[in-house]
C-alpha positions as a printed NumPy array, in Angstrom:
array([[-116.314, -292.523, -102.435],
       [-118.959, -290.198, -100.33 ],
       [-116.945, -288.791,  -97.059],
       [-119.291, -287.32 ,  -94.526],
       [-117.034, -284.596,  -92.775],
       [-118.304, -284.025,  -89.398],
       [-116.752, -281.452,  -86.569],
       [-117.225, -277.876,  -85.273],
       [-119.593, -275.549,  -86.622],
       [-118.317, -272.547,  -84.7  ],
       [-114.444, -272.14 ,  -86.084],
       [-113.287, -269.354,  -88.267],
       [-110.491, -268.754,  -90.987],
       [-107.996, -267.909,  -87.914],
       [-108.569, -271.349,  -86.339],
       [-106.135, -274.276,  -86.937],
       [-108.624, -276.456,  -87.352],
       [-110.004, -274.54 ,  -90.582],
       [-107.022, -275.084,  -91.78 ],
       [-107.313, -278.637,  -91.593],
       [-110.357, -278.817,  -92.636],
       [-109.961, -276.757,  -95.793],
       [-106.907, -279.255,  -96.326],
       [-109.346, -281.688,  -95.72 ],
       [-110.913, -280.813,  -98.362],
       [-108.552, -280.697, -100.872],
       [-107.25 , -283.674, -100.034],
       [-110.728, -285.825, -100.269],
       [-111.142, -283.642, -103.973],
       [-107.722, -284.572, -105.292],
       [-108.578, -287.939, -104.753],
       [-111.789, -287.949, -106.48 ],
       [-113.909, -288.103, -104.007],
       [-117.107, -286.236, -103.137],
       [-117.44 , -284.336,  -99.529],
       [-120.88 , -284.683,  -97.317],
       [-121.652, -282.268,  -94.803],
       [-124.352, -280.306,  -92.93 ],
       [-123.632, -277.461,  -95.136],
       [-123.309, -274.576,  -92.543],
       [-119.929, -272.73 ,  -91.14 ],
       [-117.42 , -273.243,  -89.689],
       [-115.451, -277.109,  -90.511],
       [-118.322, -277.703,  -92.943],
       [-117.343, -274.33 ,  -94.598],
       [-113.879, -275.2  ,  -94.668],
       [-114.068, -278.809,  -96.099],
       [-116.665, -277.242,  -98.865],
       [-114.248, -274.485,  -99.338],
       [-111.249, -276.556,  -99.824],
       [-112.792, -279.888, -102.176],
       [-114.374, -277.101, -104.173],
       [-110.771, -275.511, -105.031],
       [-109.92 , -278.584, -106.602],
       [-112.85 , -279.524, -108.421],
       [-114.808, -282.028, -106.216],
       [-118.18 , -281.99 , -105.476],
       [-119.924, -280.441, -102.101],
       [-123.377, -281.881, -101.052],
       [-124.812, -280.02 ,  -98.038],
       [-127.523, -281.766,  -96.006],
       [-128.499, -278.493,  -94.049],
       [-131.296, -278.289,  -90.741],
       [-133.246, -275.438,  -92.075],
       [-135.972, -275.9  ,  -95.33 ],
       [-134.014, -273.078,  -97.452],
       [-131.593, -274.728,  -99.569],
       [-130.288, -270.991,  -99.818],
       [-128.894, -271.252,  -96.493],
       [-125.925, -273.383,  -97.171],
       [-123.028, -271.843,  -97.309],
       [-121.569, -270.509, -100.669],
       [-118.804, -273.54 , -101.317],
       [-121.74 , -276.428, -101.386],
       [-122.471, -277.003, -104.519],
       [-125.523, -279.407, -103.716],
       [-127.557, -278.329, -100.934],
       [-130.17 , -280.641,  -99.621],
       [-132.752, -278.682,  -97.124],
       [-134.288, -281.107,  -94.607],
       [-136.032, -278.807,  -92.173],
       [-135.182, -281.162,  -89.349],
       [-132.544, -279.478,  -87.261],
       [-130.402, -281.585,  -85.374],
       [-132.161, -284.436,  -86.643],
       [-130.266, -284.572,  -89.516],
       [-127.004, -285.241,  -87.945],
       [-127.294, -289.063,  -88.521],
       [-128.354, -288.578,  -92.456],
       [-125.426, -286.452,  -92.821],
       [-123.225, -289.982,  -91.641],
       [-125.392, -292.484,  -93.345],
       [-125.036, -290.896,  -96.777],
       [-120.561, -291.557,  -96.558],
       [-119.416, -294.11 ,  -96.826],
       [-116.694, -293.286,  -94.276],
       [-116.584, -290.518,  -91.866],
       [-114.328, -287.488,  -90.816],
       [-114.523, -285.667,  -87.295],
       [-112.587, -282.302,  -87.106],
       [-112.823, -280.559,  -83.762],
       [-116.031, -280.315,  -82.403],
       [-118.44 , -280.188,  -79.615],
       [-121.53 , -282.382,  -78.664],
       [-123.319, -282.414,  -82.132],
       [-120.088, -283.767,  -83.684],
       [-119.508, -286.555,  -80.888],
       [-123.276, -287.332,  -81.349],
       [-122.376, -288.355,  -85.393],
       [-119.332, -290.209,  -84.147],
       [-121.73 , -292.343,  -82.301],
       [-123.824, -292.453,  -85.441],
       [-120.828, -293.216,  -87.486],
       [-120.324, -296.058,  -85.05 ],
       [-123.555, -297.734,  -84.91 ],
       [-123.657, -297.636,  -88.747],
       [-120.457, -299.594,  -89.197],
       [-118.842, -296.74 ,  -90.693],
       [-115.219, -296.083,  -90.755],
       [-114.113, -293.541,  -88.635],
       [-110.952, -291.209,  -88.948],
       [-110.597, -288.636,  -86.046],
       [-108.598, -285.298,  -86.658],
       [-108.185, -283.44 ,  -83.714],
       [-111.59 , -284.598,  -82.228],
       [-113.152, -286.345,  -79.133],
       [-111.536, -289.361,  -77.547],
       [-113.845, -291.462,  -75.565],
       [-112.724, -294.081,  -73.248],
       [-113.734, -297.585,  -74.118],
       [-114.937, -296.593,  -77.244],
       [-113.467, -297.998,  -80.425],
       [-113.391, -297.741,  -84.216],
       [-111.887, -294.234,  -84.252],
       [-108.819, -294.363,  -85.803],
       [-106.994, -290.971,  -84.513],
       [-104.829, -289.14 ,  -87.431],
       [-102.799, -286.34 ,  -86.872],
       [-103.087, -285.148,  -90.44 ],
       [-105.73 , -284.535,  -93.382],
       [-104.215, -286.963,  -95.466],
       [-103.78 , -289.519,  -93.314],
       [-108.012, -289.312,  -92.864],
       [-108.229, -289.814,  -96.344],
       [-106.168, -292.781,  -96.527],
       [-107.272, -294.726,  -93.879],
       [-110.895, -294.408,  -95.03 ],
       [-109.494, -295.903,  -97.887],
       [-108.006, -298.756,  -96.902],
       [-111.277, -299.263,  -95.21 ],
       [-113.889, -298.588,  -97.807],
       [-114.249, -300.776, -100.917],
       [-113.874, -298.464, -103.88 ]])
């Protein structure tokens, strides 16, 4: 299984929610999964950082046309020189979805997530009123789970 991991690009290593998301990513490898991201700082360092630690595989779908710009735990970086624009690529290419954190770009790929019919497991992210298919975890391997119970393997 693809999981698109979605969620704020501005965190650092003394942020909780790198934490998670580098737990995130161990938890998606471990399971033999592959992790999908836009490839920059931040929660899509983290993920990268923490699939790549046990052996699973990091695709990057980055804004900018230098492949060279991901950051140094994607292990397939996919330049798109579209900005912003690549925010719903980044969701269609998983077959399930993971916010972490976040801020307007991230809520826009929930939305994304939504519209595509993709499962949609919500770690310490937005919750929108009368909005539903996110199923809020409060842990990284609870994510992983429920997108497997929703996504045939």
């Amino acid at each position: 299984m693809r999981v698109s991991v979605v969620g704020g690009s501005s965190i650092t290593e003394a942020d909780e929610a790198y934490t998670k998301a580098e737990r995130l990513g161990e938890k998606i490898g471990e399971h033999g999964h592959e992790v999908i991201c836009g490839g920059l700082g931040g929660v899509m360092e983290a993920v990268c950082r923490g699939a790549q630690s046990t052996g699973g595989h990091t695709i990057g779908i980055i804004p900018g046309k230098d492949p060279r710009g991901a950051n140094k735990y994607v292990e397939t970086a996919i330049a798109t020189g579209i900005n912003d624009a690549r925010n719903p690529v980044i969701v269609m290419n998983g077959d399930g979805v993971v916010a972490v954190d976040g801020g307007p770009g991230t809520l826009s790929e929930i939305g994304h997530a939504l519209t595509f019919a993709k499962p949609v497991a919500g770690l310490d992210t937005h919750r929108v009123d009368g909005v539903y298919g996110i199923e809020h975890v409060e842990t990284p391997a609870e994510a992983v789970t429920h997108l497997e119970s929703e996504v045939d393997n």
